[in-house]
C-alpha positions as CSV (number, residue, x, y, z in Angstrom):
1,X,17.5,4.7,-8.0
2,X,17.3,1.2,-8.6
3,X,17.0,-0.3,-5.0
4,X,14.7,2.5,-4.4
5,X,12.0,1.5,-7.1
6,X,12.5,-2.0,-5.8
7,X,11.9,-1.2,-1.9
8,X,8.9,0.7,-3.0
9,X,7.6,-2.4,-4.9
10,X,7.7,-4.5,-2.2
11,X,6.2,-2.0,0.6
12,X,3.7,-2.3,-2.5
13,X,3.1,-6.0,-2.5
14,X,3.2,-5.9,1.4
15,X,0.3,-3.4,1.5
16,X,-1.6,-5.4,-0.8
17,X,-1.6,-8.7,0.9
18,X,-2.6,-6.6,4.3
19,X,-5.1,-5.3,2.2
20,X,-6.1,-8.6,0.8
21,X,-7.2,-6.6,-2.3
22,X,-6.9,-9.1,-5.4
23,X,-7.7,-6.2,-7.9
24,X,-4.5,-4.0,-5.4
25,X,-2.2,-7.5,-6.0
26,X,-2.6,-7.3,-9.7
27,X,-1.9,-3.9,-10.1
28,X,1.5,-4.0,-7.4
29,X,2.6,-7.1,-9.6
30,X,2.4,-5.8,-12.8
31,X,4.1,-2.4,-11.7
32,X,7.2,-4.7,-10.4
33,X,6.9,-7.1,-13.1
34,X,6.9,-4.0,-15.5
35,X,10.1,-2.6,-13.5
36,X,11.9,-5.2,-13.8
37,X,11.6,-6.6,-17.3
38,X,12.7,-2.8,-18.5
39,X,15.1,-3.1,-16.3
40,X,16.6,-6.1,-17.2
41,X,16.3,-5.1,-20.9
42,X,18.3,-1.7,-20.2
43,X,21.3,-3.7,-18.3
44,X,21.4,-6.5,-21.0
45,X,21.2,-4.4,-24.2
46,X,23.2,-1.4,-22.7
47,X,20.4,1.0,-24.5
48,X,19.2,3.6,-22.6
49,X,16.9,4.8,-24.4
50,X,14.8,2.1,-25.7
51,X,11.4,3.7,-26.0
52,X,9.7,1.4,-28.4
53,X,10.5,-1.3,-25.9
54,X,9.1,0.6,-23.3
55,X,6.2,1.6,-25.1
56,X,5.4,-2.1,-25.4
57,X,6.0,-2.7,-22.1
58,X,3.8,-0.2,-20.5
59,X,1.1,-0.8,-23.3
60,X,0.8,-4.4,-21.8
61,X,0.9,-3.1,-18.1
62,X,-1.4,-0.4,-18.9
63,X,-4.1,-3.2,-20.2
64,X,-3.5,-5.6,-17.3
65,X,-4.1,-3.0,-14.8
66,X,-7.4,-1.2,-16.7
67,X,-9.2,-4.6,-17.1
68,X,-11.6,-4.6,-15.0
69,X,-10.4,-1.8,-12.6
70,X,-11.6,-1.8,-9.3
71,X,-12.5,1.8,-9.0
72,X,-10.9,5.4,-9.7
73,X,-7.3,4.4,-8.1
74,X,-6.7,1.7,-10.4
75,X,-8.1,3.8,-13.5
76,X,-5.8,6.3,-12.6
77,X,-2.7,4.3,-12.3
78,X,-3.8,2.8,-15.8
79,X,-4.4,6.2,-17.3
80,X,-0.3,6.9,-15.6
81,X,1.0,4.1,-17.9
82,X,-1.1,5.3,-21.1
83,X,1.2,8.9,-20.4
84,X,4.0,7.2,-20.0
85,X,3.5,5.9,-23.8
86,X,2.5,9.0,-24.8
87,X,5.7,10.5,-23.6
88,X,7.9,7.8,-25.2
89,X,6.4,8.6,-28.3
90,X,7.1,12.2,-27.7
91,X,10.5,11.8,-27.0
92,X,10.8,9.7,-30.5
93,X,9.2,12.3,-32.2
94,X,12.3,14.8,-31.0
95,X,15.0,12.5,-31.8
96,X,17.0,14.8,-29.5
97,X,19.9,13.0,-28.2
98,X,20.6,15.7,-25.2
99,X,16.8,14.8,-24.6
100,X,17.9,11.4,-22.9
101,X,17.9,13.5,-19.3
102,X,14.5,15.0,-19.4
103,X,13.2,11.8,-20.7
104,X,14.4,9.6,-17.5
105,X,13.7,12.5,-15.0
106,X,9.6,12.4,-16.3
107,X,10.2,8.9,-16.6
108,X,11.0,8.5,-12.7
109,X,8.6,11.2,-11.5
110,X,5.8,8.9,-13.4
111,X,6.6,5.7,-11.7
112,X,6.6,7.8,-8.2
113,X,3.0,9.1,-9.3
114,X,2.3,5.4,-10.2
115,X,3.6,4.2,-6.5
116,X,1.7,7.0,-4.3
117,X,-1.4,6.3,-6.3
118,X,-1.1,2.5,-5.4
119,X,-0.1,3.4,-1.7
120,X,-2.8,6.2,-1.2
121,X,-5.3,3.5,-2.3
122,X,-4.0,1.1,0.1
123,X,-3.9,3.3,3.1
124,X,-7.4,4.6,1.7
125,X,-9.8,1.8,1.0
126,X,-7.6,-1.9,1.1
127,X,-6.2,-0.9,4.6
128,X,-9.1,0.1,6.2
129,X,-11.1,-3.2,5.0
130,X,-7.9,-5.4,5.5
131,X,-8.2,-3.9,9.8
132,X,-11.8,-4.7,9.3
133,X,-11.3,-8.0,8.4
134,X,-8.6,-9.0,10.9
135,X,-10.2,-7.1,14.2
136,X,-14.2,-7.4,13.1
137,X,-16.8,-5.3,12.9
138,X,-17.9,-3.7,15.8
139,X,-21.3,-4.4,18.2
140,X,-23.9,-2.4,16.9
141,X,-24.5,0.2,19.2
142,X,-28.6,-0.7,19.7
143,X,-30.0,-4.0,20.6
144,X,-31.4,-6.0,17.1
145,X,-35.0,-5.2,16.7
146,X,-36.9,-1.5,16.9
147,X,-35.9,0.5,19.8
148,X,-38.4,0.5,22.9
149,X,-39.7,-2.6,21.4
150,X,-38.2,-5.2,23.4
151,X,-40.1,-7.3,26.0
């Protein structure tokens, strides 16, 4: 699953520099950035289960990405990461330590939901614009000036 998250990612960053969508770039950077700091932490400590850290985590992520959001996509992605917290807290609150399953299966289906946001708004809005932008605008249709006026 690790590769996966990673490939996703960078389709991510990919999309957003298409898109030339600064607000798009943030978000796809702090996603990975979030990705792979847990990720490091999880291979260097051994500790699957470190939800305070990844409370932390996502609580910084979660702010970079609602400052100033660019619309409903990026307050939505935000909003993703303020469940995520929610649910680590949850799965403190159990203490169950046969919960450790659940807890990465909703865990991965979140950062899916986070990804298809970011992509939807991509193909959406940024894509659209970024194909604006490289091809132009097209010729209006009419000649400038009130129709039937012209000399």
């Amino acid at each position: 699953m690790l590769y996966e998250f990673l490939i996703a990612y960078v389709v991510l960053l990919g999309l957003s520099a298409l898109c030339r969508s600064r607000q798009m770039m943030r978000v796809s950077l702090a996603m990975l950035g979030n990705w792979a700091v847990n990720s490091l932490f999880v291979a260097s400590t051994g500790n699957f289960a470190p939800w305070a850290w990844f409370a932390c985590v996502d609580f910084v992520t979660a702010l970079v990405i609602l400052r100033n959001p660019a619309g409903k996509w990026q307050s939505a992605i935000g909003w993703v990461y303020i469940a995520q917290i929610v649910m680590h807290f949850c799965f403190a609150v159990t203490n169950n330590p046969d919960g450790i399953y659940p807890y990465w299966l909703w865990l991965t289906r979140l950062a899916w939901v986070q990804i298809l946001l970011v992509a939807t708004w991509g193909i959406g809005g940024g894509l659209r614009a970024g194909i604006r932008r490289l091809f132009g605008r097209p010729h209006h249709p009419v000649p400038h000036g009130m129709a039937g006026m012209e000399p």
